[in-house]
N, C-alpha and C positions, 0 to 999 in steps of 0.2 A: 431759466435762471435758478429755480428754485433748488435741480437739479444738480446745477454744476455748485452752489452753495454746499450742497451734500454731500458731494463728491467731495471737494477741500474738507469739511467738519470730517468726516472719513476718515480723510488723510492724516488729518493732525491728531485723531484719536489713536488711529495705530502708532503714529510716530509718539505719543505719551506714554502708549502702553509702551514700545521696546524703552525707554528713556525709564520707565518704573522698572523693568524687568533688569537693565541694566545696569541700575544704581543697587539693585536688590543682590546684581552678583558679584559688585564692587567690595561688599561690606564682609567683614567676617562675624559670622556667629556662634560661639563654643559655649560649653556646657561644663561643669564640673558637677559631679555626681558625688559624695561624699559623706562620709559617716561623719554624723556629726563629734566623732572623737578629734576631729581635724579642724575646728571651727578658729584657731587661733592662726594656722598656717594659711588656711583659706584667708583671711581676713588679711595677711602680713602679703600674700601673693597679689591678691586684689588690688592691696594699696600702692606696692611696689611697679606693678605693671598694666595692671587692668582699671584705672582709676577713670579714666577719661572714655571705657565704654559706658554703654546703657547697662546698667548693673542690674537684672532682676532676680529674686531672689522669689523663689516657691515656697510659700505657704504652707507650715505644720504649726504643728502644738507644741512646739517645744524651741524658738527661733531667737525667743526674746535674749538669750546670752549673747546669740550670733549678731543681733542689729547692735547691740549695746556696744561692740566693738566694732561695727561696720562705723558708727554714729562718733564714736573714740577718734576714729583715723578720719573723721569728716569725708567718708565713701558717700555719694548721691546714691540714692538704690530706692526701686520702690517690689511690691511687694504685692504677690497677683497669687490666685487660685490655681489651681492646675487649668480648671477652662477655660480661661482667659489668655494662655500661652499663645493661641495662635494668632487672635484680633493683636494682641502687643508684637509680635513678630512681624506682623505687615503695616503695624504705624511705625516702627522701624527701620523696616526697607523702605518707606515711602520719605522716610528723615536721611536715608543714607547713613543709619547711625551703628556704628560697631555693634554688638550683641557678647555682656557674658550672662550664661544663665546658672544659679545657681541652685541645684536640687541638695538637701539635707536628707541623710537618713537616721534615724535614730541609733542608738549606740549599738555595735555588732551583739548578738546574742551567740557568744560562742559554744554555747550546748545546742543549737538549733540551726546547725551549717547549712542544711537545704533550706533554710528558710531565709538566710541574709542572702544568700546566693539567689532565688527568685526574685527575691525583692531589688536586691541590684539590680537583675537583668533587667525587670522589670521598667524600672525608672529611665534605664538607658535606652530600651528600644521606644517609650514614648518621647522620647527628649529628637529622637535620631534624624524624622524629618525635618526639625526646625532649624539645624546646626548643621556648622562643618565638619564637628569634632567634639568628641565630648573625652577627657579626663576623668577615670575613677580615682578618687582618693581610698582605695584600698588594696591593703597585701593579698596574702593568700588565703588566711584566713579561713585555716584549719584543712587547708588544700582546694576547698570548694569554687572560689574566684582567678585557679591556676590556667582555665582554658578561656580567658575573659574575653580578651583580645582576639584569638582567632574565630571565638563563638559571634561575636559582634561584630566586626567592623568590617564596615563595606566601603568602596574605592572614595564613596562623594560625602563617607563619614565615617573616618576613621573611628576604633575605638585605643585608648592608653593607659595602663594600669602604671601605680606605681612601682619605679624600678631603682636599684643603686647603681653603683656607676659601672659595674661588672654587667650588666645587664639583667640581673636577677632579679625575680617580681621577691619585695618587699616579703618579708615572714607575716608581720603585725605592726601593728601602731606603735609597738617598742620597737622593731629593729629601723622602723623608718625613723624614729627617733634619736636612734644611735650611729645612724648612718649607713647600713646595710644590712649585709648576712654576716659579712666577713666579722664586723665590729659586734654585733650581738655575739658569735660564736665567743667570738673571745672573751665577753664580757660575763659571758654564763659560764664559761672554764674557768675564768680566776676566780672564782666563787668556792665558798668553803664546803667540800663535798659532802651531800648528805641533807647541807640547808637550802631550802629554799630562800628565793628573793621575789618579792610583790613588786613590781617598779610600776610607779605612779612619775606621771608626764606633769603638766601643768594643768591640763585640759580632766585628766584621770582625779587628782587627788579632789581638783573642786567637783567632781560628779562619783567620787568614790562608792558609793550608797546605791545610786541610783544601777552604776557597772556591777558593781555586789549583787543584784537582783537581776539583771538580766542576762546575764554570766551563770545565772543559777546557783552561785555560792551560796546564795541563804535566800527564802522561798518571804521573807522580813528584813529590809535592808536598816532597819532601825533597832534589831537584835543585837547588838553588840554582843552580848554570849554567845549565841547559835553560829556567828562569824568567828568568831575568837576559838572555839570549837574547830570549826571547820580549817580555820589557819596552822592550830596547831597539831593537826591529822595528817593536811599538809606538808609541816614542819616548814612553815614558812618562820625563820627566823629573820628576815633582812627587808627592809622596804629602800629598794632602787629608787633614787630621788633624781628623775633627767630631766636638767635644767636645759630646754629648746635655746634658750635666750630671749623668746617673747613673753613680753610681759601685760598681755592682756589680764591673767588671771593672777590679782594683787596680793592673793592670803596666800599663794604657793607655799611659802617657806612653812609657818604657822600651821597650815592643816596638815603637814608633813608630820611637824615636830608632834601634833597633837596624834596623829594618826600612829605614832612611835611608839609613845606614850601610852595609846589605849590598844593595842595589842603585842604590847612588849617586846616590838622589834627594833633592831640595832639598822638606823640609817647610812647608806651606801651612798656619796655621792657620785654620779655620773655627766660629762660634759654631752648634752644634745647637740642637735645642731638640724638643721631646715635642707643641708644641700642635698638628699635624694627627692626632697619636692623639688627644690627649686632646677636639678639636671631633669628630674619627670618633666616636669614644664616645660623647659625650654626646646625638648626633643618634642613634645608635642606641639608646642606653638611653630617650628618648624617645620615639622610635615604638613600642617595645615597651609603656611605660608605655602610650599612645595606644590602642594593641589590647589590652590589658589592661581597662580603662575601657569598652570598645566593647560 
Protein backbone atom coordinates (compact mmCIF):
# COMPACT_ATOMS: atom_id res chain seq x y z
CA UNK A 1 0.00 0.00 0.00
CA UNK A 2 2.65 2.23 0.98
CA UNK A 3 3.99 1.67 -2.40
CA UNK A 4 1.08 2.37 -4.63
CA UNK A 5 0.63 5.81 -2.14
CA UNK A 6 3.99 6.57 -3.87
CA UNK A 7 3.43 5.77 -6.85
CA UNK A 8 0.14 8.34 -7.01
CA UNK A 9 2.40 11.21 -4.71
CA UNK A 10 4.84 10.59 -7.99
CA UNK A 11 2.19 11.19 -10.25
CA UNK A 12 0.87 14.16 -9.06
CA UNK A 13 4.34 15.77 -8.62
CA UNK A 14 5.27 15.39 -12.09
CA UNK A 15 1.82 16.42 -13.12
CA UNK A 16 2.65 19.91 -10.87
CA UNK A 17 5.87 20.12 -12.30
CA UNK A 18 4.44 20.13 -16.37
CA UNK A 19 1.45 22.56 -14.93
CA UNK A 20 4.55 25.14 -13.37
CA UNK A 21 6.55 24.56 -16.53
CA UNK A 22 3.47 25.32 -18.42
CA UNK A 23 2.19 28.38 -16.75
CA UNK A 24 6.02 29.56 -17.00
CA UNK A 25 5.64 29.22 -21.00
CA UNK A 26 2.11 30.96 -20.96
CA UNK A 27 3.68 34.18 -19.64
CA UNK A 28 5.66 36.71 -21.60
CA UNK A 29 8.83 38.32 -20.21
CA UNK A 30 10.62 41.36 -21.90
CA UNK A 31 13.32 43.48 -20.97
CA UNK A 32 14.09 46.98 -21.98
CA UNK A 33 17.68 47.86 -21.65
CA UNK A 34 17.96 51.75 -21.82
CA UNK A 35 20.07 54.82 -21.36
CA UNK A 36 18.74 56.48 -18.86
CA UNK A 37 18.59 59.65 -21.30
CA UNK A 38 15.04 57.71 -22.11
CA UNK A 39 13.66 57.65 -18.66
CA UNK A 40 10.54 59.89 -19.64
CA UNK A 41 9.52 57.67 -22.64
CA UNK A 42 10.18 54.53 -20.61
CA UNK A 43 7.99 55.77 -18.00
CA UNK A 44 4.96 57.13 -20.76
CA UNK A 45 5.51 53.35 -22.65
CA UNK A 46 5.16 51.57 -19.38
CA UNK A 47 2.02 53.44 -18.36
CA UNK A 48 0.50 53.32 -21.66
CA UNK A 49 0.85 49.46 -22.27
CA UNK A 50 2.84 47.69 -19.83
CA UNK A 51 0.96 48.77 -16.64
CA UNK A 52 -0.79 45.67 -15.59
CA UNK A 53 2.70 43.48 -15.74
CA UNK A 54 5.04 42.64 -12.85
CA UNK A 55 7.07 45.94 -13.28
CA UNK A 56 10.74 45.40 -12.02
CA UNK A 57 13.00 47.74 -12.28
CA UNK A 58 17.22 47.06 -11.55
CA UNK A 59 18.80 48.61 -9.10
CA UNK A 60 21.58 51.63 -9.63
CA UNK A 61 22.64 54.83 -8.09
CA UNK A 62 21.02 57.01 -10.06
CA UNK A 63 17.03 55.73 -10.40
CA UNK A 64 15.53 58.10 -7.97
CA UNK A 65 14.16 60.63 -11.12
CA UNK A 66 12.93 57.27 -12.82
CA UNK A 67 10.60 56.03 -9.66
CA UNK A 68 9.54 59.58 -9.01
CA UNK A 69 7.69 59.27 -12.31
CA UNK A 70 7.01 55.60 -12.34
CA UNK A 71 5.34 56.72 -8.57
CA UNK A 72 3.61 60.08 -10.78
CA UNK A 73 1.75 57.65 -13.20
CA UNK A 74 0.91 55.41 -10.11
CA UNK A 75 3.03 52.37 -12.02
CA UNK A 76 3.27 49.29 -9.12
CA UNK A 77 7.08 48.40 -9.64
CA UNK A 78 9.37 46.96 -7.04
CA UNK A 79 12.93 47.19 -7.18
CA UNK A 80 15.64 44.22 -6.82
CA UNK A 81 19.49 43.87 -7.17
CA UNK A 82 20.89 42.45 -10.02
CA UNK A 83 21.11 38.93 -7.96
CA UNK A 84 18.01 38.61 -7.01
CA UNK A 85 16.72 38.53 -10.84
CA UNK A 86 16.38 35.07 -10.98
CA UNK A 87 14.62 33.93 -7.43
CA UNK A 88 11.81 37.00 -8.74
CA UNK A 89 11.68 35.30 -12.24
CA UNK A 90 10.50 31.91 -10.91
CA UNK A 91 8.04 33.65 -8.14
CA UNK A 92 6.62 34.94 -11.33
CA UNK A 93 6.26 31.97 -13.30
CA UNK A 94 4.92 30.21 -10.41
CA UNK A 95 2.16 33.57 -10.26
CA UNK A 96 1.62 33.15 -14.10
CA UNK A 97 2.42 36.82 -13.95
CA UNK A 98 3.51 38.81 -17.25
CA UNK A 99 7.21 40.08 -16.69
CA UNK A 100 8.73 43.60 -17.80
CA UNK A 101 12.15 44.11 -16.71
CA UNK A 102 13.77 47.19 -16.56
CA UNK A 103 17.53 47.72 -16.83
CA UNK A 104 18.89 51.74 -16.70
CA UNK A 105 22.22 52.60 -18.03
CA UNK A 106 23.74 55.74 -17.25
CA UNK A 107 24.00 58.61 -19.62
CA UNK A 108 26.00 57.60 -23.02
CA UNK A 109 29.49 58.86 -22.75
CA UNK A 110 30.05 59.87 -26.19
CA UNK A 111 33.90 60.31 -26.12
CA UNK A 112 34.21 56.53 -24.94
CA UNK A 113 32.11 54.55 -27.71
CA UNK A 114 33.78 51.14 -26.79
CA UNK A 115 32.92 51.54 -23.60
CA UNK A 116 28.71 52.17 -23.84
CA UNK A 117 28.94 49.58 -26.61
CA UNK A 118 30.42 46.71 -23.86
CA UNK A 119 28.39 48.04 -21.43
CA UNK A 120 25.16 47.61 -23.48
CA UNK A 121 26.25 44.34 -24.61
CA UNK A 122 26.87 43.51 -21.52
CA UNK A 123 23.56 44.14 -19.67
CA UNK A 124 21.67 42.46 -22.60
CA UNK A 125 23.43 39.08 -22.69
CA UNK A 126 22.78 38.99 -18.74
CA UNK A 127 19.15 39.88 -18.99
CA UNK A 128 18.82 37.28 -22.20
CA UNK A 129 18.04 33.86 -20.21
CA UNK A 130 15.21 35.35 -18.24
CA UNK A 131 13.30 36.98 -21.18
CA UNK A 132 11.66 36.65 -24.42
CA UNK A 133 12.97 39.82 -25.73
CA UNK A 134 14.66 42.40 -24.75
CA UNK A 135 14.34 46.25 -26.37
CA UNK A 136 17.40 48.57 -26.41
CA UNK A 137 16.57 52.18 -26.03
CA UNK A 138 19.45 53.26 -28.16
CA UNK A 139 20.64 54.77 -31.61
CA UNK A 140 23.81 54.19 -33.12
CA UNK A 141 25.61 55.99 -31.13
CA UNK A 142 28.60 57.23 -32.63
CA UNK A 143 28.36 53.99 -35.04
CA UNK A 144 29.24 51.47 -32.22
CA UNK A 145 25.54 49.94 -31.31
CA UNK A 146 25.03 49.66 -35.47
CA UNK A 147 25.61 45.71 -35.36
CA UNK A 148 23.30 45.30 -32.19
CA UNK A 149 20.73 43.29 -33.37
CA UNK A 150 22.50 40.63 -35.37
CA UNK A 151 25.45 40.48 -32.64
CA UNK A 152 22.61 39.55 -30.03
CA UNK A 153 19.66 37.94 -30.89
CA UNK A 154 18.90 34.44 -30.76
CA UNK A 155 15.58 32.65 -32.07
CA UNK A 156 14.01 32.19 -28.18
CA UNK A 157 15.21 36.05 -27.60
CA UNK A 158 15.21 38.28 -29.94
CA UNK A 159 17.17 41.25 -29.70
CA UNK A 160 15.59 45.30 -31.01
CA UNK A 161 17.23 48.50 -31.33
CA UNK A 162 15.56 51.50 -31.79
CA UNK A 163 14.32 52.24 -35.40
CA UNK A 164 12.17 55.09 -37.48
CA UNK A 165 9.73 54.19 -39.67
CA UNK A 166 12.08 53.71 -42.91
CA UNK A 167 13.59 51.09 -40.89
CA UNK A 168 16.74 52.97 -40.00
CA UNK A 169 18.44 52.29 -36.53
CA UNK A 170 18.02 55.85 -34.73
CA UNK A 171 21.40 58.34 -35.14
CA UNK A 172 20.98 59.70 -31.19
CA UNK A 173 18.49 60.66 -28.56
CA UNK A 174 17.99 63.69 -30.79
CA UNK A 175 16.99 62.08 -33.98
CA UNK A 176 14.68 59.59 -31.99
CA UNK A 177 13.41 62.73 -30.69
CA UNK A 178 12.59 64.33 -33.81
CA UNK A 179 11.39 61.39 -35.37
CA UNK A 180 14.06 59.72 -37.44
CA UNK A 181 16.99 60.28 -39.81
CA UNK A 182 14.95 61.81 -42.49
CA UNK A 183 13.71 64.68 -39.83
CA UNK A 184 16.94 65.26 -38.03
CA UNK A 185 18.73 65.70 -41.66
CA UNK A 186 16.52 68.37 -42.37
CA UNK A 187 16.44 69.89 -39.10
CA UNK A 188 20.38 70.26 -39.16
CA UNK A 189 20.20 71.81 -42.97
CA UNK A 190 17.71 74.66 -42.12
CA UNK A 191 20.20 75.56 -39.70
CA UNK A 192 22.32 78.91 -40.28
CA UNK A 193 25.38 77.51 -41.89
CA UNK A 194 28.57 77.82 -39.93
CA UNK A 195 26.47 77.83 -36.27
CA UNK A 196 26.10 75.33 -34.38
CA UNK A 197 22.87 74.04 -32.37
CA UNK A 198 23.04 72.31 -28.63
CA UNK A 199 19.46 70.63 -28.65
CA UNK A 200 18.43 69.89 -25.29
CA UNK A 201 15.15 67.23 -24.87
CA UNK A 202 13.32 67.50 -21.54
CA UNK A 203 15.19 64.66 -20.06
CA UNK A 204 18.79 66.57 -21.47
CA UNK A 205 18.21 70.14 -20.20
CA UNK A 206 17.17 68.80 -16.58
CA UNK A 207 20.70 66.71 -16.58
CA UNK A 208 22.46 69.28 -18.62
CA UNK A 209 25.69 69.25 -16.26
CA UNK A 210 25.81 66.01 -15.53
CA UNK A 211 25.72 65.19 -20.02
CA UNK A 212 28.37 68.16 -20.04
CA UNK A 213 30.71 65.82 -18.07
CA UNK A 214 30.33 62.66 -19.48
CA UNK A 215 30.26 63.80 -23.04
CA UNK A 216 33.76 65.14 -21.97
CA UNK A 217 32.82 68.81 -22.87
CA UNK A 218 34.39 70.14 -19.50
CA UNK A 219 36.45 67.68 -17.17
CA UNK A 220 33.93 70.40 -14.16
CA UNK A 221 30.36 70.39 -15.17
CA UNK A 222 29.98 73.33 -12.68
CA UNK A 223 32.50 75.61 -14.70
CA UNK A 224 30.40 77.58 -16.50
CA UNK A 225 33.56 79.45 -18.15
CA UNK A 226 35.48 76.24 -19.16
CA UNK A 227 31.89 75.33 -20.88
CA UNK A 228 31.06 78.60 -22.37
CA UNK A 229 34.91 78.36 -23.68
CA UNK A 230 34.22 75.13 -25.11
CA UNK A 231 30.66 76.17 -26.75
CA UNK A 232 32.09 79.07 -28.27
CA UNK A 233 35.24 77.06 -30.06
CA UNK A 234 32.40 75.11 -31.06
CA UNK A 235 30.48 77.94 -32.26
CA UNK A 236 27.55 76.78 -30.88
CA UNK A 237 25.32 79.70 -31.30
CA UNK A 238 21.66 78.11 -31.07
CA UNK A 239 20.21 75.78 -28.33
CA UNK A 240 17.38 73.31 -30.08
CA UNK A 241 14.54 73.29 -27.45
CA UNK A 242 12.58 69.54 -28.49
CA UNK A 243 9.44 69.58 -26.81
CA UNK A 244 8.65 65.31 -26.72
CA UNK A 245 5.22 66.34 -25.38
CA UNK A 246 5.92 64.48 -21.94
CA UNK A 247 5.78 66.44 -19.31
CA UNK A 248 7.43 64.56 -16.41
CA UNK A 249 10.32 67.11 -16.33
CA UNK A 250 8.32 70.44 -15.03
CA UNK A 251 11.19 73.30 -15.24
CA UNK A 252 11.66 72.27 -19.15
CA UNK A 253 10.83 75.62 -20.34
CA UNK A 254 12.86 77.70 -17.45
CA UNK A 255 16.09 75.75 -17.58
CA UNK A 256 16.03 76.43 -21.40
CA UNK A 257 15.40 80.01 -21.06
CA UNK A 258 18.05 80.01 -18.20
CA UNK A 259 20.59 77.85 -20.08
CA UNK A 260 20.13 80.72 -23.16
CA UNK A 261 20.83 83.26 -20.96
CA UNK A 262 23.99 81.78 -19.47
CA UNK A 263 25.80 80.99 -22.59
CA UNK A 264 24.31 83.39 -24.91
CA UNK A 265 22.51 81.45 -27.34
CA UNK A 266 19.46 82.11 -29.36
CA UNK A 267 16.61 79.37 -28.82
CA UNK A 268 15.31 77.18 -31.77
CA UNK A 269 12.00 75.77 -31.03
CA UNK A 270 11.40 72.29 -32.25
CA UNK A 271 8.02 69.84 -32.32
CA UNK A 272 9.24 66.12 -30.77
CA UNK A 273 7.25 63.59 -30.74
CA UNK A 274 7.45 59.62 -28.98
CA UNK A 275 6.39 57.76 -32.57
CA UNK A 276 9.90 56.06 -33.29
CA UNK A 277 9.56 54.42 -29.66
CA UNK A 278 6.26 53.87 -29.71
CA UNK A 279 6.56 51.95 -33.96
CA UNK A 280 10.10 50.44 -32.01
CA UNK A 281 7.64 48.90 -29.62
CA UNK A 282 5.09 47.86 -31.16
CA UNK A 283 7.31 45.83 -33.88
CA UNK A 284 8.91 44.41 -30.89
CA UNK A 285 5.96 43.38 -28.97
CA UNK A 286 4.98 41.65 -32.14
CA UNK A 287 7.65 39.45 -32.82
CA UNK A 288 7.56 38.28 -29.45
CA UNK A 289 3.74 37.70 -29.72
CA UNK A 290 4.97 35.89 -33.19
CA UNK A 291 7.50 33.35 -31.07
CA UNK A 292 5.13 32.97 -28.55
CA UNK A 293 2.40 31.39 -31.05
CA UNK A 294 5.42 29.34 -32.78
Amino acid sequence: MRGYLYDIQKIKNHQNGLQKKQLGKNMTKIAFVSCRIYEDELTYLTAKYEKNKKIIVIETDFIETFERKLIFEKINYIKIKPEDLEKIIKDCENENKDVLIIQLIEFSMESKPDKIKDLVYDKIKGLQPYVDGILAFYGLCGNVLGHLEEDLSKTECPVHILKDESGEIADDCIGVSLGGRKQYISVLKSGTRGEGTFFLTPMQAAHWRELAYSSSVTPDPNDDNMIRIVFEYSNYKNVGKVSTGLKYEENFNEIVDDFSKRFNMKIIEYSGTVCVIEKSYEKFVKEIDQNKKA
